[in-house]
py3Dmol code that shows the C-alpha trace and the ligand (Angstrom):
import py3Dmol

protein = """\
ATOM      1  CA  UNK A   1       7.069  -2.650 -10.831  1.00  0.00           C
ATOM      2  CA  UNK A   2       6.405  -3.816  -7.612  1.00  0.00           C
ATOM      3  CA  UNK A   3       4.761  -2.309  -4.085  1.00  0.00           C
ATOM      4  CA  UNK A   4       7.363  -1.615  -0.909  1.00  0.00           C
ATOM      5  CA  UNK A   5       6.417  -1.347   2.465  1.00  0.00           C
ATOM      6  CA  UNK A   6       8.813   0.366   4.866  1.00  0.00           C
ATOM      7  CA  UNK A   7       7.630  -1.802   8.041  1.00  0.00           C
ATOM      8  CA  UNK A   8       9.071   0.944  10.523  1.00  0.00           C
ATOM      9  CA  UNK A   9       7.356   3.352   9.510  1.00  0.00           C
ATOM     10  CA  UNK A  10       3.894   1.939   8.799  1.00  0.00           C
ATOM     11  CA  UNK A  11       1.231   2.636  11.789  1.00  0.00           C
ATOM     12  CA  UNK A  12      -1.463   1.003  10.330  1.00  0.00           C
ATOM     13  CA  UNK A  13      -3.932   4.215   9.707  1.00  0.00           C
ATOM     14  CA  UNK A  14      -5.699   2.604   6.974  1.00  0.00           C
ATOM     15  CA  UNK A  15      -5.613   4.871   4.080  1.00  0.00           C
ATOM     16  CA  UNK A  16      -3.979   2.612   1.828  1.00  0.00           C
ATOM     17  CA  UNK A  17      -6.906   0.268   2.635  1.00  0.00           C
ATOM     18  CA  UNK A  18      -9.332   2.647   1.677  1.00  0.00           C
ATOM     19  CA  UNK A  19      -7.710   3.633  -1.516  1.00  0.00           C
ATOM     20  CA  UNK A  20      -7.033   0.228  -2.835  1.00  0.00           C
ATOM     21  CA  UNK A  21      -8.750  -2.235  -1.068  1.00  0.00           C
ATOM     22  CA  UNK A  22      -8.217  -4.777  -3.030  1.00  0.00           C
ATOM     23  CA  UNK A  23      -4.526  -4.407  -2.947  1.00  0.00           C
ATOM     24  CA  UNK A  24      -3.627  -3.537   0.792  1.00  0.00           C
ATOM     25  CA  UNK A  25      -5.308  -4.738   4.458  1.00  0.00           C
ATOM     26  CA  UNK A  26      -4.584  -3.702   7.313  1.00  0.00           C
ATOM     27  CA  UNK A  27      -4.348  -6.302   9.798  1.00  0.00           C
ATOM     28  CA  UNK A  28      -5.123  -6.789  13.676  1.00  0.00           C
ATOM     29  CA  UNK A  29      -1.621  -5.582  14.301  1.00  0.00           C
ATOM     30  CA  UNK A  30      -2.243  -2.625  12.709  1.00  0.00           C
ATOM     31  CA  UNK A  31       0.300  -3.256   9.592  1.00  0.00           C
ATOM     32  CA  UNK A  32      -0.020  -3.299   6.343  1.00  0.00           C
ATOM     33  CA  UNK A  33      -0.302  -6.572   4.270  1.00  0.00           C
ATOM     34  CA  UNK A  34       0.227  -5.829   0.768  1.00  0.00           C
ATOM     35  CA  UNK A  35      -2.500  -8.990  -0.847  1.00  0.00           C
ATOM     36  CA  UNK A  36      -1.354  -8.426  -4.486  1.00  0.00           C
ATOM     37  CA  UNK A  37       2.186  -6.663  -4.436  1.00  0.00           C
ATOM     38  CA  UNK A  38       2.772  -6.294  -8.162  1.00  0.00           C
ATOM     39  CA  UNK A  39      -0.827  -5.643  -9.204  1.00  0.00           C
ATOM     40  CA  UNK A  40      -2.408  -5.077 -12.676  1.00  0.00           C
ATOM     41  CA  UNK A  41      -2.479  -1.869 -14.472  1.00  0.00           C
ATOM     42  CA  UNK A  42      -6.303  -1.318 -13.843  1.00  0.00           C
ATOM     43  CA  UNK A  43      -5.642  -0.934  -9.770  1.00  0.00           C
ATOM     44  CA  UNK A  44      -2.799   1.458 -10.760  1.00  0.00           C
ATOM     45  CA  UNK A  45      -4.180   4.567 -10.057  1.00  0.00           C
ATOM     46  CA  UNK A  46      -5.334   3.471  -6.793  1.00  0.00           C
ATOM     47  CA  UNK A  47      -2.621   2.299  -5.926  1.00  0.00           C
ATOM     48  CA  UNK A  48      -0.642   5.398  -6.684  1.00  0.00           C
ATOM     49  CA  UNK A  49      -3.223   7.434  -4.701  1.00  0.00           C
ATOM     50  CA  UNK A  50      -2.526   4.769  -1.618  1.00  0.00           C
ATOM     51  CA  UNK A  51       1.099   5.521  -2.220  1.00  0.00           C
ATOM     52  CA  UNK A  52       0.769   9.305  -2.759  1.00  0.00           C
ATOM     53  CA  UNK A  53      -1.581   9.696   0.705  1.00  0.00           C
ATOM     54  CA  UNK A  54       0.077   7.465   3.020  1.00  0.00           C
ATOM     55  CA  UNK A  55       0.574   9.311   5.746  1.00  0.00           C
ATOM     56  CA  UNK A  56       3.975   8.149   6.899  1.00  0.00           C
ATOM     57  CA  UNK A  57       4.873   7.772   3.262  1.00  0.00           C
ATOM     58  CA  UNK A  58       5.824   3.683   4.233  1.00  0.00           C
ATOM     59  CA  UNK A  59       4.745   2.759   0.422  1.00  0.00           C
ATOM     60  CA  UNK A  60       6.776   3.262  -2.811  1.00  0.00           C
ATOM     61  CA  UNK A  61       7.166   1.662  -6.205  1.00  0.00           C
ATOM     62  CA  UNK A  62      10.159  -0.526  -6.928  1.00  0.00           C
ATOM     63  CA  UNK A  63      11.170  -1.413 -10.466  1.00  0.00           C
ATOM     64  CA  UNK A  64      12.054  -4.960 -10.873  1.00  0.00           C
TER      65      UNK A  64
END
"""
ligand_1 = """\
8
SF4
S -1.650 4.150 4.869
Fe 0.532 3.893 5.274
S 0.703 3.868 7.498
Fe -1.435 3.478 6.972
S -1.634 1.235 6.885
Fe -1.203 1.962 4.816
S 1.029 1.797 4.651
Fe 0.557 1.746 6.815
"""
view = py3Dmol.view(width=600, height=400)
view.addModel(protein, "pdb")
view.setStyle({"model": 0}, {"cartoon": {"style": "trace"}})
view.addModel(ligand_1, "xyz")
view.setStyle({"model": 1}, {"stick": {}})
view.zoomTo()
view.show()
């Protein structure tokens, strides 16, 4: 299970970054940089809320 970012449709609002900080940034260009794209289980709940609130809905979960 990995992180996807749809690049179109990110616009850089920053709510991934607040849920899971230490997963997602959000850079000068106002996109998402996904720092640890398949991360451990502990950050999984953030992560899901990061996915879940997204405002644009730009993350999802791939299986590998
Ligand atoms: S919350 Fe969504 S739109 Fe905002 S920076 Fe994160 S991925 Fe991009």
């Amino acid at each position: 299970m990995r992180i996807a970012v749809d690049p179109d449709l990110c616009q850089g609002h920053g709510v991934c970054e607040s849920e899971a900080p230490d997963v997602f940034a959000v850079g000068k260009d106002h996109m998402v940089v996904v720092l640890h794209p398949d991360p451990p289980a502990s950050q999984r709940p953030a992560v899901e809320a990061a996915v879940r609130f997204c405002p644009t809905h730009a993350l999802s979960f791939v299986d590998d």
